[in-house]
C-alpha positions in Angstrom: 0.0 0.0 0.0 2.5 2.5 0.9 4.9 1.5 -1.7 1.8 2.4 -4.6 1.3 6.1 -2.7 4.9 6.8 -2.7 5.2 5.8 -6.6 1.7 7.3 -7.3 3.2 10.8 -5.4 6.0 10.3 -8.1 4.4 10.5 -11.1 2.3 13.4 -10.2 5.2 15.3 -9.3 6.4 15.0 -13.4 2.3 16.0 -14.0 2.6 19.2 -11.8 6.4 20.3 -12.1 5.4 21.6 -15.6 2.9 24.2 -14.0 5.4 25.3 -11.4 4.1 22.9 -8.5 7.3 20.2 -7.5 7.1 19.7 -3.7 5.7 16.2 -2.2 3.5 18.3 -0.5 1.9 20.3 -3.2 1.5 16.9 -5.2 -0.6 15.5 -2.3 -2.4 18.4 -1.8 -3.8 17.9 -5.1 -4.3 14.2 -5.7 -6.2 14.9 -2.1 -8.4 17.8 -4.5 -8.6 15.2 -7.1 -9.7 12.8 -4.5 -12.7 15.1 -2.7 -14.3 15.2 -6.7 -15.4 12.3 -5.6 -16.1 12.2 -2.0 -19.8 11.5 -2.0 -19.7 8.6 -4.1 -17.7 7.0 -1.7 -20.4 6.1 0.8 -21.3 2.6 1.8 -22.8 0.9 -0.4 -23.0 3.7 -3.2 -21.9 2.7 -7.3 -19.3 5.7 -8.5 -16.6 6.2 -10.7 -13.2 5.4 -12.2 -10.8 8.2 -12.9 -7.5 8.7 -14.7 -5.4 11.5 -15.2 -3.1 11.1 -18.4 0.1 13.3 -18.8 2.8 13.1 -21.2 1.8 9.2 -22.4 1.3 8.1 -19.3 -1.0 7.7 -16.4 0.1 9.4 -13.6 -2.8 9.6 -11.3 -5.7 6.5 -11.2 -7.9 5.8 -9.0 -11.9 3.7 -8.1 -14.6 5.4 -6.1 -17.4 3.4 -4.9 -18.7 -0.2 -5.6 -19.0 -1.6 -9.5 -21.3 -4.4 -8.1 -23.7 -3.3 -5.2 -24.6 -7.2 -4.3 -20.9 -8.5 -4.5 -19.5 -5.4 -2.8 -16.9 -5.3 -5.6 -15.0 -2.1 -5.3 -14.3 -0.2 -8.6 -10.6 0.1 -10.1 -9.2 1.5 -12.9 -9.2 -1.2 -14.5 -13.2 -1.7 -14.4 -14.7 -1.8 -17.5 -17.9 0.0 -18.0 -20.4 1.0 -21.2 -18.9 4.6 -22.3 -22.0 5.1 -24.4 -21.4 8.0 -26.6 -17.5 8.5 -26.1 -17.9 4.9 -28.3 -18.3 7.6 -31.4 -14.7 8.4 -32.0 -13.6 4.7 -32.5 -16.7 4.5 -35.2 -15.2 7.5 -37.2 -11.7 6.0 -37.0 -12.8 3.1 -38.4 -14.6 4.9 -41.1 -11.4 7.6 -41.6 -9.1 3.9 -41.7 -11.3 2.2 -44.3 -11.6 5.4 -46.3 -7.1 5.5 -46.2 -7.3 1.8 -47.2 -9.1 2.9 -50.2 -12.3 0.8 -49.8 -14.9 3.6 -49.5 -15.0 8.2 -49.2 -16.7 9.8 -47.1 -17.8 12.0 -49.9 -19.8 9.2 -50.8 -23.9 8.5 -50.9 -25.0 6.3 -47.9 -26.7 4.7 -50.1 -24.4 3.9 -52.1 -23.6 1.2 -48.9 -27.3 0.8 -47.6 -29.8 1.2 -50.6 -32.5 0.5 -48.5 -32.4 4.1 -47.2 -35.6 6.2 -48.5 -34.4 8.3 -51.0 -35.6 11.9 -50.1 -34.2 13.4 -53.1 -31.2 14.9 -51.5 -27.7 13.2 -50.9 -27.0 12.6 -47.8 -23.0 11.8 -47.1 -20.9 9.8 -44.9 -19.4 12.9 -43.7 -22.8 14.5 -43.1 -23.4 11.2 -40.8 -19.8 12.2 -38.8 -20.9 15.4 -38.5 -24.6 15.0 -37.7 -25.6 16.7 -40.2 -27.7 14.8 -41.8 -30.8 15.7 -40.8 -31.7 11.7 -40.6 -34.4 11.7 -37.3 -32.5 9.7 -34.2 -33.6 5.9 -33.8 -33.4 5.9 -30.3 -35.9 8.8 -29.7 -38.1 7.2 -32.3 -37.4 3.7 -30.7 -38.8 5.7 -27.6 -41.7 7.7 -29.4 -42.5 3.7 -30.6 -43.2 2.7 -27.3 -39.8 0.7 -27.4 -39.0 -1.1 -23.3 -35.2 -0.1 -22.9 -35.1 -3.7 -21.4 -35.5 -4.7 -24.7 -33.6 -6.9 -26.8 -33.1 -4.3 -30.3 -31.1 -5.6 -32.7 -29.6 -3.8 -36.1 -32.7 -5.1 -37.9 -34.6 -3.2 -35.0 -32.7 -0.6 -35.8 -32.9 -0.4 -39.5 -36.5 -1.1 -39.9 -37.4 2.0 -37.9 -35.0 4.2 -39.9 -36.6 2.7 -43.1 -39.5 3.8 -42.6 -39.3 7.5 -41.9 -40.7 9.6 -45.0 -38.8 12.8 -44.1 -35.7 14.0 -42.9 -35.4 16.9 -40.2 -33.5 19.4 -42.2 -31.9 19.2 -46.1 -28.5 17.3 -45.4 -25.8 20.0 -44.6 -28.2 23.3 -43.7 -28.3 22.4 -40.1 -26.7 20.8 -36.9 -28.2 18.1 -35.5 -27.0 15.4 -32.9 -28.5 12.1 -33.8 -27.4 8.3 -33.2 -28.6 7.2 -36.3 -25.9 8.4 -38.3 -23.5 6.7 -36.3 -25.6 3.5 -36.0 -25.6 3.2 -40.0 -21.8 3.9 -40.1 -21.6 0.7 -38.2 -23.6 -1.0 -41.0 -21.2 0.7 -43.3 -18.0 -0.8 -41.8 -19.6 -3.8 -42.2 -21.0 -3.8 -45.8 -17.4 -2.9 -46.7 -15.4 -4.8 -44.7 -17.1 -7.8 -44.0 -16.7 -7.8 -40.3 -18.7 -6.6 -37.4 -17.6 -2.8 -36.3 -16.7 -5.0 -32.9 -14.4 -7.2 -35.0 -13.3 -4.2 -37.0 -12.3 -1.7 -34.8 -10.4 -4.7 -32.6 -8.6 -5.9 -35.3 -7.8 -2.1 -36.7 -7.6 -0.1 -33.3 -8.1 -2.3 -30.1 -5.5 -4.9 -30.7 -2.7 -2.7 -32.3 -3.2 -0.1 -29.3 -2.9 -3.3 -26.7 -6.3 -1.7 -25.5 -6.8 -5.6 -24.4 -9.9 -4.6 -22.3 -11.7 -2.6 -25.1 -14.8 -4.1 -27.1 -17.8 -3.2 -28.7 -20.7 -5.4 -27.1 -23.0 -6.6 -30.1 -24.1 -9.2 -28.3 -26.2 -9.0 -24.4 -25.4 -12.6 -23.6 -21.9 -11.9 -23.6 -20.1 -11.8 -20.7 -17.5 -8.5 -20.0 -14.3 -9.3 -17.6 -14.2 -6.9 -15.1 -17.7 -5.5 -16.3 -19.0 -2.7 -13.9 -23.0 -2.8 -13.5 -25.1 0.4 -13.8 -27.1 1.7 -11.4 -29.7 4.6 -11.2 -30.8 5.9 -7.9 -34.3 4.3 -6.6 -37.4 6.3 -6.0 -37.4 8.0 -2.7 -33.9 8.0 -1.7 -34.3 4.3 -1.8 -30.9 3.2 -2.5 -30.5 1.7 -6.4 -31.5 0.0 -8.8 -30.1 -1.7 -12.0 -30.0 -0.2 -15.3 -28.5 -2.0 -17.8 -29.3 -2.1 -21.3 -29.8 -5.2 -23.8 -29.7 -3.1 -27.0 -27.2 -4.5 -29.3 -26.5 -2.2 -31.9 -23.2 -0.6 -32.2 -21.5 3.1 -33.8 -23.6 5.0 -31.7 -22.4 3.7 -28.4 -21.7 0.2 -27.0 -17.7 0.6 -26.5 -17.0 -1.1 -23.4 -13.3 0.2 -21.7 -11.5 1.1 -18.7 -9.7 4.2 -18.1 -6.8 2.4 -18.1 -6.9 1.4 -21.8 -8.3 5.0 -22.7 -5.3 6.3 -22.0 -3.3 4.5 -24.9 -6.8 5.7 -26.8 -5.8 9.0 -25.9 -2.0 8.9 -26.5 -2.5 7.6 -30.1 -3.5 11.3 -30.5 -0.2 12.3 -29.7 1.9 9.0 -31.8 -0.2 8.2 -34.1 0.5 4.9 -33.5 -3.1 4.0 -35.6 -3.7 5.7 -38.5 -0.6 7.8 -38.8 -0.4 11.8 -38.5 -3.0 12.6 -41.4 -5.5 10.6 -39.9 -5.5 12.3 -36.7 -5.8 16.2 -38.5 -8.5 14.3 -40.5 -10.3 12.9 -36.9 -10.0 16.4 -35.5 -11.2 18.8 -38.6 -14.1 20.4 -37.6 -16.9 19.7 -40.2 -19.2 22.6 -41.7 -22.9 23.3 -42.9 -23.3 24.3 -46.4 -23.3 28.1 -45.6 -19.5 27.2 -44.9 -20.2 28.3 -40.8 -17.4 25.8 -38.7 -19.1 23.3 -36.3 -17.4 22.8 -32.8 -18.1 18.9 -34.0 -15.3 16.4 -35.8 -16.2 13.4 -36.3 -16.8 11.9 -33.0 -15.1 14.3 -30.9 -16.6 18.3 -29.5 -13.7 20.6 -30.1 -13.7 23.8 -27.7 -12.2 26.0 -25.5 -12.1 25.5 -22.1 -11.5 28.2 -20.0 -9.2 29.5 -22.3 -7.4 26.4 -22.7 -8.5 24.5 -26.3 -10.1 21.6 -25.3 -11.3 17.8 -27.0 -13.9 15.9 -26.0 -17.0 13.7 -25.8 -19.6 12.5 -23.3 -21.4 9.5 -22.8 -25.0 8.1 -21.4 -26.3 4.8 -21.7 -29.0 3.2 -19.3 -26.6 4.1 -16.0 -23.5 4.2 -17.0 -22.0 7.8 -17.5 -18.6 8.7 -19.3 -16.2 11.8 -20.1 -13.0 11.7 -22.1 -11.4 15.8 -22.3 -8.3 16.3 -23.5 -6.0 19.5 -23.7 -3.4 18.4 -26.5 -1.0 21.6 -25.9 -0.9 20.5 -22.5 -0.5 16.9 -23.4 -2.8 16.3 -20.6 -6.5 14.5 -20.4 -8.9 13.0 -17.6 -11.2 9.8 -18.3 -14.0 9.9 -15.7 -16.1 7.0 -15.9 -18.9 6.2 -14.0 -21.7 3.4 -13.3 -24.8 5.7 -11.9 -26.7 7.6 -13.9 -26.5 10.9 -11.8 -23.0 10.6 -11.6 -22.0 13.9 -14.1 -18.3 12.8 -15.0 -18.6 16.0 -17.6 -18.2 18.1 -14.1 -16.0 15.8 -12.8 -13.7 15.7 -15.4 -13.4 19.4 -15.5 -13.1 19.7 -11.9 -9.9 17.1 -11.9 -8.6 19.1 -15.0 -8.9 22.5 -12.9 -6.9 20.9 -9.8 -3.7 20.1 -12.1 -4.1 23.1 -15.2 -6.1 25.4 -12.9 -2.6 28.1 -12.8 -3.1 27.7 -16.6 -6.7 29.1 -16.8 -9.1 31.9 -17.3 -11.7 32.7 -14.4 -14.6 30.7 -14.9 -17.1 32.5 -16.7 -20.4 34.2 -14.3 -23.8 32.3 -14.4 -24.4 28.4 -15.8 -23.4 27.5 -18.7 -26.0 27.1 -21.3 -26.0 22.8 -21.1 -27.0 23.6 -17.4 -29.7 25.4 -17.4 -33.6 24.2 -17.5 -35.5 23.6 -20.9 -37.9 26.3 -21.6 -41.8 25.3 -22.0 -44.5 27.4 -23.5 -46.9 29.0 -21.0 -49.9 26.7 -20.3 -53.2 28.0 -21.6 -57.1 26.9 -20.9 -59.2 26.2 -23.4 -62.5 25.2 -22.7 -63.0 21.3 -21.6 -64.6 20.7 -24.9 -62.1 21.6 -27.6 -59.9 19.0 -25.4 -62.0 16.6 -25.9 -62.2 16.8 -29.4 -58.7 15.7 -29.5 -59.8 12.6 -27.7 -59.2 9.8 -30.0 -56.3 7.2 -31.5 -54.3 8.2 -34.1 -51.7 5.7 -36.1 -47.9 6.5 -37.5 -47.1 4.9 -40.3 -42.9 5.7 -39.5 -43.1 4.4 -36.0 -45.7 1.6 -36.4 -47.5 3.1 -33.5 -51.3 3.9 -32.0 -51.6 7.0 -29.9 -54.4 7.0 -27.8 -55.4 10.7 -26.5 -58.2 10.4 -23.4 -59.4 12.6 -21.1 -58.7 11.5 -17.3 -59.5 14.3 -14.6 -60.1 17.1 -16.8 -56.8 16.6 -18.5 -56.1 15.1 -21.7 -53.4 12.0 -21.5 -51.0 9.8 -23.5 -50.5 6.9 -24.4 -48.9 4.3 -26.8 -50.0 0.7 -27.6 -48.1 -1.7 -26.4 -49.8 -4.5 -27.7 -53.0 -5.7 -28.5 -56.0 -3.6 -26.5 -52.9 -2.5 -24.2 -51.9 1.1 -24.0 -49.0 2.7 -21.7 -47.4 6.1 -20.6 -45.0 7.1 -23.4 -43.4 9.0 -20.4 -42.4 7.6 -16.8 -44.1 10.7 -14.7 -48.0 9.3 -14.1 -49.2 12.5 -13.4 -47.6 14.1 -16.8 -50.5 15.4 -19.3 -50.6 17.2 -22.6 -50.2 20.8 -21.6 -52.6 22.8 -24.4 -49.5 25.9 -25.3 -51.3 27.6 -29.0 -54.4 26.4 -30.6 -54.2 23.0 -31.8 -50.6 23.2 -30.0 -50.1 20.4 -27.0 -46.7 19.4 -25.4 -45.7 16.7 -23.0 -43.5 18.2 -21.1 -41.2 15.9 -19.5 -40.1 13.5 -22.6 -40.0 17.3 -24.8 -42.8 15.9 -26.8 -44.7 18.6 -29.4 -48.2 18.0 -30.8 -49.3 20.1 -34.1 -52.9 19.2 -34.5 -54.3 19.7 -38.8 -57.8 19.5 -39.0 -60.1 18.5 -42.0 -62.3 20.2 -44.3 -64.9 19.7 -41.4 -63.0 21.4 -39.2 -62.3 18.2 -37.1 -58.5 16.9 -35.8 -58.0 14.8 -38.1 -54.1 14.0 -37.4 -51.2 16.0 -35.4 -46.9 16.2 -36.4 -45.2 15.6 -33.6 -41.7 16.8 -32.6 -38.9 15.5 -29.9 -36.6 16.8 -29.6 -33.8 15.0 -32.5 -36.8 14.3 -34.3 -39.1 16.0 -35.7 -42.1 15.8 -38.2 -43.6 12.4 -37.5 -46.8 12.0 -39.0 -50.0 10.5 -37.1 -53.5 10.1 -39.0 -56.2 9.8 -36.7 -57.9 6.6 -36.7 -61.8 7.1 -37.2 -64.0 4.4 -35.7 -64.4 1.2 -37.0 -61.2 2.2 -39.4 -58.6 0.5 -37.6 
């Protein structure tokens, strides 16, 4: 025990000398700062974190907070693997940006060119608009959602694709806009393996895993497989309860699914540096930040959120998948990152991360800017307004969509007019987890459901009746429902 403190007290002294800070003492004073980031996950019986400081190509500062298995009391380390969700994104580009330098595909090149199947909707739509997001393609997991899709689920790709398929419109024309979605990173996954003939998870081992010795990195395509050193995720239980499990059983890959420790992200994050993958053009290529048609710069590249940080310029990408949480930032002039990864969903390793960063660059850094920044602060909803009980109940009704393969049933309970989807044969449920969540009328023939950020647009026919709504969530928008008259069903 002593023997690792003295060794880990050596390392971060090379970390800190290059901001001015040598002494033992400074060193411990902040590994101790590093250390109180943490602090309240490490209560008995709480899930938490792993975290890794990386300077110079090494790690100099590692360490577990909290349990990666609440029945087994199994502590977390740094070499815990967990789900990193989105951070999975930059290993689907690089396997795009490798294929495309082995000459087997561009990314100036029609999707469906690779997945015909894709509705045509008489505008190209690029690979590089699906690194970029901008696309405009609706995201598959909200309309997996909107579809009344259980996240205990199994989804496979054909889940995946059949959804996609069947959407008759796109958010924006490819390239106007900026647009997060997962379904353009899903369908580079079916890309790599179109063109190579092997699984992203056998693609990017064989291409980035294995020649990195990242022996503890994988993309899970399959939920019956087992993960060494696997982490569960947790969410917190209702009423201060302790926790629960959530894990996922999707199976689809490029939008997340990377499962890695923070130990083998370092050597992820050094290959930035040596270019030990890919070589030095493909890491400017990873790293160019894309651009809308109007030729305005996006603070997006392929996989990766380039920024400044407190003055500092800054890489980097989140992750969220059932409870697992993830951060990867970097600061390539200061050759210097932190991996935060975590196994409860309320764990915000984005702060975290930054927090570490600001213990061992702080001396390097502007003030931190007044008020929250604009991620933190609460989504605005339209003022709610009355109409009379009647109108509501005129929107009482089911309505079907084609593109989700879904019935809508609109009732009124309590004077207020609620959701829901079918689930199966005569059985409806909440489309949102919040039982006392109703549409909220906001404009005429205007309703939202305020806690999934859903948007009603009701169009009435020539009789004046609703005779269908759009409806708009957030990184989809546009779905169509037709309202199902009786005894049309």
């Amino acid at each position: 025990m002593r023997r690792k403190l003295v060794a880990g007290i050596a390392t971060a002294t090379l970390l800190l000398g290059r901001s001015g800070i040598a002494s033992a003492a400074g060193v411990e004073q902040n590994t101790r700062a590093a250390d109180a980031v943490f602090a309240d996950l490490q209560k008995p019986g709480s899930p938490g974190c792993a975290m890794a400081v990386f300077r110079d190509g090494k790690i100099v500062y590692a360490k577990g907070y909290g349990l990666a298995n609440l029945e087994e009391h199994v502590a977390i380390k740094p070499s815990s693997v967990f789900d990193i969700g989105s951070t999975s994104k930059q290993f689907t580009a690089a396997s795009i940006l490798l294929l495309e330098r082995q000459g087997r595909l561009s990314v100036s090149d029609d999707v469906r060119k690779y997945i015909p199947e894709l509705p045509d909707y008489g505008k190209k739509i690029t690979i590089l608009h699906l690194l970029n997001h901008t696309s405009g393609l609706r995201d598959y997991l909200t309309l997996m959602e909107l579809a009344g899709t259980n996240t205990d689920s199994v989804t496979t790709d054909e889940d995946a694709l059949g959804i996609i398929n069947r959407q008759k419109a796109l958010n924006f024309d490819p390239g106007s806009e900026w647009l997060y979605s997962n379904t353009g990173f899903f369908l580079l996954s079916i890309i790599v393996k179109r063109v190579s003939g092997q699984s992203l998870r056998e693609f990017a081992a064989a291409n980035i895993f294995s020649p990195l010795r990242m022996n503890h990195t994988e993309y899970r395509d399959d939920h019956t497989s087992l993960v060494e050193n696997r982490a569960l995720a947790y969410e917190p239980a209702e009423h201060g309860r302790g926790f629960r499990l959530d894990v996922s059983y999707f199976e689809q890959t490029g939008d997340g699914a990377v499962h890695t420790s923070v130990e083998d992200l370092q050597k992820w994050d050094e290959n930035f540096y040596s270019g030990t993958v890919g070589g030095t053009a493909f890491l400017s290529e990873m790293q160019k930040p894309g651009k809308l048609n109007n030729g305005k710069a996006l603070n997006y590249a392929k996989g990766l959120f380039m920024e400044d940080y407190r003055g500092l310029p800054a890489v980097r990408h989140g992750g969220s998948w059932g409870g697992y949480r993830a951060e990867l930032l970097r600061f390539p002039r200061q050759h210097f990152s932190v991996a935060c990864l975590c196994n409860v969903g309320n764990a915000n390793p984005e702060d975290r991360a930054e927090r570490v960063a600001e213990v061992f660059l702080g001396s390097l850094m502007k003030p931190k800017p007044a008020g929250k920044r604009e991620t933190e602060t609460e989504p605005k909803h339209k003022p709610e307004i009355a109409p009379a009980e009647e109108q509501l109940k005129a929107y009482a009704g089911e309505y079907f969509s084609e593109e989700l393969a879904a019935v809508y049933r609109l009732e009124m309970k309590d004077g207020k007019l609620r959701l829901t989807v079918q689930a199966g044969p005569g059985h409806f449920v909440r489309l949102t987890s919040d039982a006392k969540d109703y549409l909220r009328p906001t404009a005429p023939d205007e309703l939202e459901l305020a806690e999934s950020g859903v948007t009603i647009h009701f169009k009435r026919n020539a009789g004046g009746d609703p005779a269908g709504f759009t409806l708009d969530a957030g990184r989809t928008k546009g779905v169509v429902f037709d309202r199902v008259w009786p005894g049309k069903l």
